[in-house]
N, C-alpha and C positions, 0 to 999 in steps of 0.2 A: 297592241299585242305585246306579249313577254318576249324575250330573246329566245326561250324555250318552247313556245308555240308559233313563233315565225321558223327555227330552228323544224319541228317537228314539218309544218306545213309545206317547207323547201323541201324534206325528206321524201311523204308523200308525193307531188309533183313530181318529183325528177324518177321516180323508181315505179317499175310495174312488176307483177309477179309473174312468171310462168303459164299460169291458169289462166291469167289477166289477157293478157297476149290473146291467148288460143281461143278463149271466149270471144275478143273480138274479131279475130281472125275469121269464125265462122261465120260472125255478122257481117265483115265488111274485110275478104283475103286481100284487100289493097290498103288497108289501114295504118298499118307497120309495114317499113323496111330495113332490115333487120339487117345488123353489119357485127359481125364477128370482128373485135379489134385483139384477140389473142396474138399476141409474139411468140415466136418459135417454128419449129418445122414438122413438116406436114405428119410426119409417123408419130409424133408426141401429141400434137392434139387429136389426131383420129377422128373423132365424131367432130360434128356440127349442128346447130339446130338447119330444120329442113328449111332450106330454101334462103338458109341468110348467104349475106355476101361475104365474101372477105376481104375483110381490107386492116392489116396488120397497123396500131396506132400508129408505128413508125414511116408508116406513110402516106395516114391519114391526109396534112393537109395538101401534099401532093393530090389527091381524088377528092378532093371535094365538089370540083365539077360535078363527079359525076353522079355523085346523091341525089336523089330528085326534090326537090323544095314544097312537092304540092303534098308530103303524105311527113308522117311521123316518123323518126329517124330512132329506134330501137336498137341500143348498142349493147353486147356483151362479150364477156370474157368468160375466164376461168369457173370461177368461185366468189363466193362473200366475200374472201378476204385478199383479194385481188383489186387494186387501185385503176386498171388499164380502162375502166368504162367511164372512171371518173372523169380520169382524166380526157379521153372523148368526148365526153360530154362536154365537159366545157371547150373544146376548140370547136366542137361543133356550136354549141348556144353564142358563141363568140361572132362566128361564120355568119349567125341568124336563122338556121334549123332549130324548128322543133324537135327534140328530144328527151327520151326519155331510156333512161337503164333497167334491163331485162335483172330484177334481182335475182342472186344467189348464182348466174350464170349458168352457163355450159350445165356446171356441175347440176344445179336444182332443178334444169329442166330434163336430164337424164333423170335424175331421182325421180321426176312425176312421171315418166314413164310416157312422155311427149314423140312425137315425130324427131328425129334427128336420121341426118345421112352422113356417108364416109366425107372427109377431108377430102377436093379435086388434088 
Protein backbone atom coordinates (compact mmCIF):
# COMPACT_ATOMS: atom_id res chain seq x y z
CA UNK A 1 0.00 0.00 0.00
CA UNK A 2 0.93 3.89 -0.57
CA UNK A 3 1.73 6.10 2.52
CA UNK A 4 -1.70 7.71 1.21
CA UNK A 5 -3.88 4.85 1.48
CA UNK A 6 -2.53 3.33 4.68
CA UNK A 7 -2.67 7.36 5.66
CA UNK A 8 -6.45 7.22 4.50
CA UNK A 9 -7.31 3.62 6.03
CA UNK A 10 -5.79 4.76 9.68
CA UNK A 11 -8.33 7.63 9.14
CA UNK A 12 -11.33 5.52 8.59
CA UNK A 13 -10.48 3.09 11.52
CA UNK A 14 -9.96 5.46 14.25
CA UNK A 15 -13.11 7.91 13.36
CA UNK A 16 -17.01 7.18 13.37
CA UNK A 17 -19.60 9.61 12.42
CA UNK A 18 -22.56 10.75 14.61
CA UNK A 19 -25.13 8.61 12.51
CA UNK A 20 -22.63 5.87 12.82
CA UNK A 21 -22.83 5.82 16.51
CA UNK A 22 -26.68 5.89 16.76
CA UNK A 23 -27.11 3.44 14.11
CA UNK A 24 -25.26 1.05 16.22
CA UNK A 25 -26.48 2.08 19.13
CA UNK A 26 -29.94 0.85 18.21
CA UNK A 27 -28.49 -2.46 17.16
CA UNK A 28 -26.52 -3.00 20.02
CA UNK A 29 -27.06 0.28 23.17
CA UNK A 30 -23.90 -1.37 24.78
CA UNK A 31 -21.64 -1.08 21.93
CA UNK A 32 -20.00 2.35 22.50
CA UNK A 33 -18.95 3.79 25.69
CA UNK A 34 -18.82 7.17 25.18
CA UNK A 35 -16.34 9.48 27.08
CA UNK A 36 -16.59 13.35 26.67
CA UNK A 37 -12.79 14.37 27.04
CA UNK A 38 -13.77 18.38 26.72
CA UNK A 39 -11.59 20.61 29.03
CA UNK A 40 -13.26 23.42 30.66
CA UNK A 41 -16.10 24.13 33.07
CA UNK A 42 -19.28 22.90 33.37
CA UNK A 43 -21.54 26.32 32.12
CA UNK A 44 -19.17 26.55 28.87
CA UNK A 45 -19.74 23.16 27.68
CA UNK A 46 -23.62 22.91 28.52
CA UNK A 47 -24.67 19.99 26.40
CA UNK A 48 -23.27 16.55 26.32
CA UNK A 49 -24.07 13.61 24.06
CA UNK A 50 -26.71 11.51 26.15
CA UNK A 51 -25.32 9.22 28.18
CA UNK A 52 -21.58 9.76 27.68
CA UNK A 53 -19.32 9.99 30.56
CA UNK A 54 -17.00 12.51 31.52
CA UNK A 55 -13.96 12.38 31.96
CA UNK A 56 -11.86 15.69 31.02
CA UNK A 57 -8.30 14.52 29.04
CA UNK A 58 -6.57 15.95 31.90
CA UNK A 59 -7.31 13.29 33.86
CA UNK A 60 -7.75 10.76 31.61
CA UNK A 61 -4.90 8.52 32.61
CA UNK A 62 -5.86 8.82 36.20
CA UNK A 63 -9.55 6.73 35.11
CA UNK A 64 -8.67 4.52 33.13
CA UNK A 65 -9.50 1.79 35.49
CA UNK A 66 -12.39 2.66 35.10
CA UNK A 67 -13.39 2.29 31.36
CA UNK A 68 -14.64 -0.98 30.76
CA UNK A 69 -12.34 -3.17 28.31
CA UNK A 70 -15.19 -5.51 26.89
CA UNK A 71 -17.01 -2.63 24.78
CA UNK A 72 -15.56 0.18 22.30
CA UNK A 73 -14.18 3.24 23.85
CA UNK A 74 -16.01 6.37 21.63
CA UNK A 75 -14.21 9.61 22.60
CA UNK A 76 -15.24 13.20 21.75
CA UNK A 77 -14.76 16.81 22.22
CA UNK A 78 -15.66 19.97 20.80
CA UNK A 79 -15.45 20.12 17.19
CA UNK A 80 -13.27 19.10 13.87
CA UNK A 81 -10.90 21.38 14.69
CA UNK A 82 -10.26 20.23 18.24
CA UNK A 83 -7.03 17.89 18.79
CA UNK A 84 -8.40 16.63 22.56
CA UNK A 85 -9.87 13.21 21.08
CA UNK A 86 -6.69 12.69 19.37
CA UNK A 87 -4.94 12.96 21.73
CA UNK A 88 -7.29 10.36 23.91
CA UNK A 89 -7.17 8.35 21.62
CA UNK A 90 -3.92 7.54 21.65
CA UNK A 91 -3.33 7.19 25.57
CA UNK A 92 -6.26 5.17 25.34
CA UNK A 93 -4.83 2.66 22.14
CA UNK A 94 -1.66 2.99 24.16
CA UNK A 95 -3.56 1.54 27.49
CA UNK A 96 -4.82 -1.30 24.87
CA UNK A 97 -8.72 0.01 24.39
CA UNK A 98 -10.46 -0.22 21.54
CA UNK A 99 -11.08 3.18 20.23
CA UNK A 100 -12.50 5.07 18.15
CA UNK A 101 -13.28 9.13 17.66
CA UNK A 102 -16.89 10.42 17.58
CA UNK A 103 -16.07 12.76 14.27
CA UNK A 104 -16.96 16.43 14.06
CA UNK A 105 -17.74 16.21 18.06
CA UNK A 106 -20.08 17.59 20.44
CA UNK A 107 -20.51 20.13 17.71
CA UNK A 108 -21.76 17.67 14.57
CA UNK A 109 -23.73 15.62 16.77
CA UNK A 110 -25.87 18.74 17.86
CA UNK A 111 -25.89 19.67 14.21
CA UNK A 112 -27.61 16.16 13.44
CA UNK A 113 -30.03 16.89 15.80
CA UNK A 114 -29.11 13.66 18.07
CA UNK A 115 -30.01 12.89 21.81
CA UNK A 116 -27.81 15.21 23.97
CA UNK A 117 -28.35 16.18 27.90
CA UNK A 118 -27.28 19.26 30.16
CA UNK A 119 -23.60 19.02 31.49
CA UNK A 120 -23.96 17.19 35.56
Amino acid sequence: MSDRTDYLQAVCDSQVSPMEVIIKQQQDPDFYYIVDVRVGPQEFKGIKIAGAVEIPLTELHQKLDSLPRDKKIAVVTWGVECTLAKAASLILLNAGYDVVEIGGGVAAWKAAQLPVEPVA
